[in-house]
C-alpha positions in Angstrom: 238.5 22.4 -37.2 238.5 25.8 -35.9 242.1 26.2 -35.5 241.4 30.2 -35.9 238.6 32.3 -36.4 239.8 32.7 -40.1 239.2 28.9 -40.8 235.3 28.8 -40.3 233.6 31.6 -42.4 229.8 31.8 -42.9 227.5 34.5 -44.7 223.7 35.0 -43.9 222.1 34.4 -47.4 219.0 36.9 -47.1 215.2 36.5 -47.6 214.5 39.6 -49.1 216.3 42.9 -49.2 215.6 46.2 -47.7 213.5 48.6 -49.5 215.2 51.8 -48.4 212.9 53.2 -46.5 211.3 52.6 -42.7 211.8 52.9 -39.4 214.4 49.8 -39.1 217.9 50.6 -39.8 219.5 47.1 -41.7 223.2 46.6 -41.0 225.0 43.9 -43.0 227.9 43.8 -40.2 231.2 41.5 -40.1 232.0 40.0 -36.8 234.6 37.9 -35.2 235.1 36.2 -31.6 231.8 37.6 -30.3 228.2 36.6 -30.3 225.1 38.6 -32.2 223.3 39.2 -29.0 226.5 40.9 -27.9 227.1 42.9 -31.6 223.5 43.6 -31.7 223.7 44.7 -28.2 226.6 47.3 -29.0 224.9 48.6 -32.2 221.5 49.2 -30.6 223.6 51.3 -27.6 225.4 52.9 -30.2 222.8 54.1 -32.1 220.3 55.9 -29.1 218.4 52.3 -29.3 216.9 49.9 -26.9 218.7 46.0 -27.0 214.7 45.0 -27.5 214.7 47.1 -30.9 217.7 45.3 -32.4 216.8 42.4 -34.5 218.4 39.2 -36.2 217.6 36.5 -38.1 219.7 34.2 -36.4 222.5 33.7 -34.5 225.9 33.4 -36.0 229.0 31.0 -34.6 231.1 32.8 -32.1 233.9 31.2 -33.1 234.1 32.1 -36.5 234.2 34.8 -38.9 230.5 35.8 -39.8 228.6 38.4 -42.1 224.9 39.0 -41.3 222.4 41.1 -41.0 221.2 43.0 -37.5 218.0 45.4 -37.4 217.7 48.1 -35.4 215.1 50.5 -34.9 216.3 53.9 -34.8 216.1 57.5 -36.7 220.1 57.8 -37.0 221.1 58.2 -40.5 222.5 55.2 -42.4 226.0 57.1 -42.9 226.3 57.2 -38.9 225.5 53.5 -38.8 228.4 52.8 -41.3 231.4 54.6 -38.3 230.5 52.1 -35.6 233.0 49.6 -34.8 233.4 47.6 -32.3 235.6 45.0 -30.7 235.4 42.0 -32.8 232.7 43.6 -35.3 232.6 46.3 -38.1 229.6 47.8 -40.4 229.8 46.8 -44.1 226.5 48.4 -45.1 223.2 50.2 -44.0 219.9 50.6 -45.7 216.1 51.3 -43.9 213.5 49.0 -44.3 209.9 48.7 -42.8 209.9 45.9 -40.7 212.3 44.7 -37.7 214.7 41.4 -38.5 212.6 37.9 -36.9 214.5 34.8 -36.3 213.9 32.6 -39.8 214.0 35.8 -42.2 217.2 34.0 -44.2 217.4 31.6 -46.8 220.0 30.2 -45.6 223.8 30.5 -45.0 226.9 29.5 -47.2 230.1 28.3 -45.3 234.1 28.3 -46.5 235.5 26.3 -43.8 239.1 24.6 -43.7 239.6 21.3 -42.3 243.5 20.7 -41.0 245.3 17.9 -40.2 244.2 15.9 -43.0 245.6 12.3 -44.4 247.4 12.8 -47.6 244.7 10.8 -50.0 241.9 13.1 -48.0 241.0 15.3 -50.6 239.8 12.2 -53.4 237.9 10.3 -50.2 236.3 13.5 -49.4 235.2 13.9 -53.2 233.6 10.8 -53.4 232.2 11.6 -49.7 231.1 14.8 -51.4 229.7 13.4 -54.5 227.2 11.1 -52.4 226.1 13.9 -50.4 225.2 16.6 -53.1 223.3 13.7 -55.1 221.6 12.3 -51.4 221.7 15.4 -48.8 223.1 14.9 -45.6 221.5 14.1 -41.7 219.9 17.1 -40.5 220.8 17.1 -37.0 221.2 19.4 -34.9 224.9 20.7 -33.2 226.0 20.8 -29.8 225.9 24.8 -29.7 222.1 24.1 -29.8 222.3 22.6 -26.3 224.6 25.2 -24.5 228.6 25.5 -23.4 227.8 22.8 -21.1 225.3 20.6 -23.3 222.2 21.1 -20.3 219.9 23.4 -22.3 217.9 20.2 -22.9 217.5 19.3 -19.3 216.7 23.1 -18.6 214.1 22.7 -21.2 212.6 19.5 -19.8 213.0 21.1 -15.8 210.4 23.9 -17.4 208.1 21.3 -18.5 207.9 19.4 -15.5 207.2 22.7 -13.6 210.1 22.2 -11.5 212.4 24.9 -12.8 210.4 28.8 -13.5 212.6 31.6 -15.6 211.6 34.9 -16.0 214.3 35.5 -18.9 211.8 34.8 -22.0 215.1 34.8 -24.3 216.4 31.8 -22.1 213.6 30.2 -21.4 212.9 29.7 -25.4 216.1 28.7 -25.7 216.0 25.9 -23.1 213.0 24.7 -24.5 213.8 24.8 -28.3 216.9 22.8 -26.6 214.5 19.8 -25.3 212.7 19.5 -29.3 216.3 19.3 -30.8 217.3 16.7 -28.3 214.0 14.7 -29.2 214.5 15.4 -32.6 217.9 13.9 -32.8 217.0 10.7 -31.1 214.3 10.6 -33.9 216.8 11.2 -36.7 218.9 8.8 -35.3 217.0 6.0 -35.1 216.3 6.6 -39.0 219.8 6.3 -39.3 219.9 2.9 -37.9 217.1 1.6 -39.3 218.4 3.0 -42.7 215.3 5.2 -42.8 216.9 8.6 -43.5 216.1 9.1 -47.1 212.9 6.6 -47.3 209.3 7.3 -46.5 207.7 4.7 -44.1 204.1 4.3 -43.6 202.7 7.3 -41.6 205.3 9.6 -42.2 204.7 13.2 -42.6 206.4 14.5 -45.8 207.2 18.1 -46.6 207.5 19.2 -49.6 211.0 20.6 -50.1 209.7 23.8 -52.3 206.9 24.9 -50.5 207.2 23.7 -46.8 203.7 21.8 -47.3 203.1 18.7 -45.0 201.2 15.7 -45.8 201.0 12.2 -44.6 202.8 9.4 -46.3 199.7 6.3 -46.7 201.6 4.6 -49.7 205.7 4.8 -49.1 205.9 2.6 -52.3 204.0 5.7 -54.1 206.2 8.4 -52.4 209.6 6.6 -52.7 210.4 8.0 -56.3 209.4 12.0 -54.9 211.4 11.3 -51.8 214.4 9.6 -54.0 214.0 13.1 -56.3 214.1 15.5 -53.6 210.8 16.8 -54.2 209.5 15.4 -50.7 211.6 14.5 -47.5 210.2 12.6 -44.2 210.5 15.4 -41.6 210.8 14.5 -37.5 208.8 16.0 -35.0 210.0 19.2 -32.8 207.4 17.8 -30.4 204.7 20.3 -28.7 201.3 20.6 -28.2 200.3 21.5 -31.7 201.9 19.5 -34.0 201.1 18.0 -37.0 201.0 14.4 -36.4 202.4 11.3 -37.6 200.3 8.3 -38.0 201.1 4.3 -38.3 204.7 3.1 -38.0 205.8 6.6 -38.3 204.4 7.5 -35.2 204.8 4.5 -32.8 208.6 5.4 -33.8 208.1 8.9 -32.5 206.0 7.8 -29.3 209.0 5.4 -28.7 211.6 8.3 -28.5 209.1 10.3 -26.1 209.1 7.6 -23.6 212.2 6.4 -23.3 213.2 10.2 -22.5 210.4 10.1 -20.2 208.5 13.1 -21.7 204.9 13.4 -21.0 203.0 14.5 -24.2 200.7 16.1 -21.6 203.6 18.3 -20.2 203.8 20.0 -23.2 201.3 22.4 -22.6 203.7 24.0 -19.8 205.8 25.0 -22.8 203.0 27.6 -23.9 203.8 29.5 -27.3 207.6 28.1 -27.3 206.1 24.8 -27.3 203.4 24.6 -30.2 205.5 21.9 -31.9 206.5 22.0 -35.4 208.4 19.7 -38.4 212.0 19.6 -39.4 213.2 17.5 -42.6 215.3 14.5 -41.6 217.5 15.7 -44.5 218.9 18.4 -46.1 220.4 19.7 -49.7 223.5 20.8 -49.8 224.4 23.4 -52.9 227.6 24.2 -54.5 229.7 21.7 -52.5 233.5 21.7 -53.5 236.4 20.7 -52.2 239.8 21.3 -52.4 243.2 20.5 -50.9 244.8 23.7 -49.3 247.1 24.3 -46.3 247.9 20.1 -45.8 244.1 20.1 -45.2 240.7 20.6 -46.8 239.0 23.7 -48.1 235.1 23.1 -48.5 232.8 25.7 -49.8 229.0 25.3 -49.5 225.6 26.2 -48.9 222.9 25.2 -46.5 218.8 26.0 -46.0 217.9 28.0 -43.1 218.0 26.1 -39.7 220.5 23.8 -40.4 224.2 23.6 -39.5 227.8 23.3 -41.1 228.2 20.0 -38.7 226.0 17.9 -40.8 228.5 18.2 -44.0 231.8 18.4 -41.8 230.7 15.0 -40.1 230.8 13.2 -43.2 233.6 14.8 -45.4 235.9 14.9 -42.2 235.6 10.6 -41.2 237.0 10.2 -45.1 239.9 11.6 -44.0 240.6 9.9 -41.3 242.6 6.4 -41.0 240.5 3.5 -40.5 237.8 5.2 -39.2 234.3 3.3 -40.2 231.4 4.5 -42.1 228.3 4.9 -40.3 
């Protein structure tokens, strides 16, 4: 994976679109080998702006080739927007809006990425892989660029809480922190896993409803299962924090288990402040318009995935079918 930039491709599916007017200056840009803070950085410079104005809804691979969108606030002209260039980065378009780019205004992202290195029969295990993951979804876990080049964002994040580690960089500071409710979140999700839990509601669950976000606790999981089995409703694991919507019954001695055998504190959490509220993230997630297709002695595999979420979950599963005697977990 990732042989070159070329072979991992991903495109910010948008929330809304501009309205053509307002302060903010929206730039769909195209980017390769760097990261947004750093294109966002460049832009905002470029354009008579401070970094602080320059906005995103997320941040993009930098490993990768990537189209998204970054706000700016600034009173150059959208046709002076569309000449900056950078290393690694272009402009592809430029339209005002009235609000500044937040961190969660996408829907979600679609991916073309190309698997190499592939055993010849790869691409009909990887369809039936394929088949069982657009009819079930696929683990929602979180990636290892959520915990940092050297994988210790978490333990940043839990240093903060135990009031033994102070940083006056708010951007790094969230970041360590939203590190430590990923890590806890992943030990949730994986004891799902192992308990074959991942698409079945168990007493005391909180469900979310996959159209509208709403959360609501599971008191009959024979009464759910057919809503869960349909999609409509998913079991989602906690980003733990000081307000969150709690899990009851089995569902949350589960939870409590993963907190103490990490050795977190629920009482520690208030030390996390606004960065720490606590919130709930589906076990599982859809996957749209999955294909794949042989191409280059490897794998081509087009999809799309709801906001939050991240290319590893579907490349997990599609790449262990095309491995030799590797076992299904």
């Amino acid at each position: 994976m990732r042989v070159s930039e070329d072979d991992f491709r991903v495109e910010e599916l948008p929330l809304y679109e501009p309205c053509g007017e307002g302060e903010h200056l929206y730039l769909t840009v195209e980017k390769r080998g760097r990261t947004t803070q750093e294109v966002a950085r460049e832009i905002a410079r470029a354009l008579g702006a401070r970094e602080r104005d320059a906005g995103s809804a997320g941040l993009k691979d930098k490993r990768a080739v990537a189209v998204q969108r970054i706000s700016v606030l600034t009173r150059a002209p959208p046709s002076e927007a569309l000449q900056i260039a950078g290393p690694g980065f272009r402009v592809l378009e430029a339209k005002r809006h009235l609000n500044k780019l937040r961190p969660g205004h996408l829907r979600g992202n679609r991916f073309r990425i190309l698997l190499r290195g592939c055993v010849p029969d790869a691409p009909a295990r990887a369809g039936k892989i394929a088949a069982s993951i657009e009819e079930q979804g696929v683990a929602n876990l979180f990636g290892p660029q959520r915990f940092g080049k050297r994988g210790d964002n978490a333990a940043l994040g839990r240093s903060i809480l135990l009031r033994e580690t102070k940083l006056s960089d708010r951007f790094l500071r969230r970041l360590a922190l939203s590190a430590l409710q990923s890590e806890l979140f992943n030990r949730c999700l994986a004891g799902r896993i192992r308990g074959g839990c991942l698409a079945k509601a168990i007493e005391g669950d909180v469900l979310r409803k996959r159209e509208s976000g709403g959360l609501f606790i599971c008191e009959d999981p024979a009464a759910d299962a057919p809503r869960v089995a349909s999609g409509e409703v998913d079991p989602a694991g906690p980003m733990p924090g000081h307000s969150l919507f709690a899990a009851r019954g089995e569902a949350m001695r589960r939870e409590e288990e993963v907190l103490a055998e990490a050795q977190i504190d629920v009482r520690s959490f208030s030390a996390g402040g606004e960065e720490m509220k606590g919130a709930r993230r589906p076990y599982r997630i859809p996957v749209e318009g999955l294909t794949v297709e042989p191409a280059d002695g490897g794998l081509l595999l087009a999809f799309s995935l709801p906001k939050g979420s991240y290319a590893l979950s579907v490349l997990r599963e599609v790449m262990k079918s095309g491995l030799a005697d590797e076992p299904e977990v």
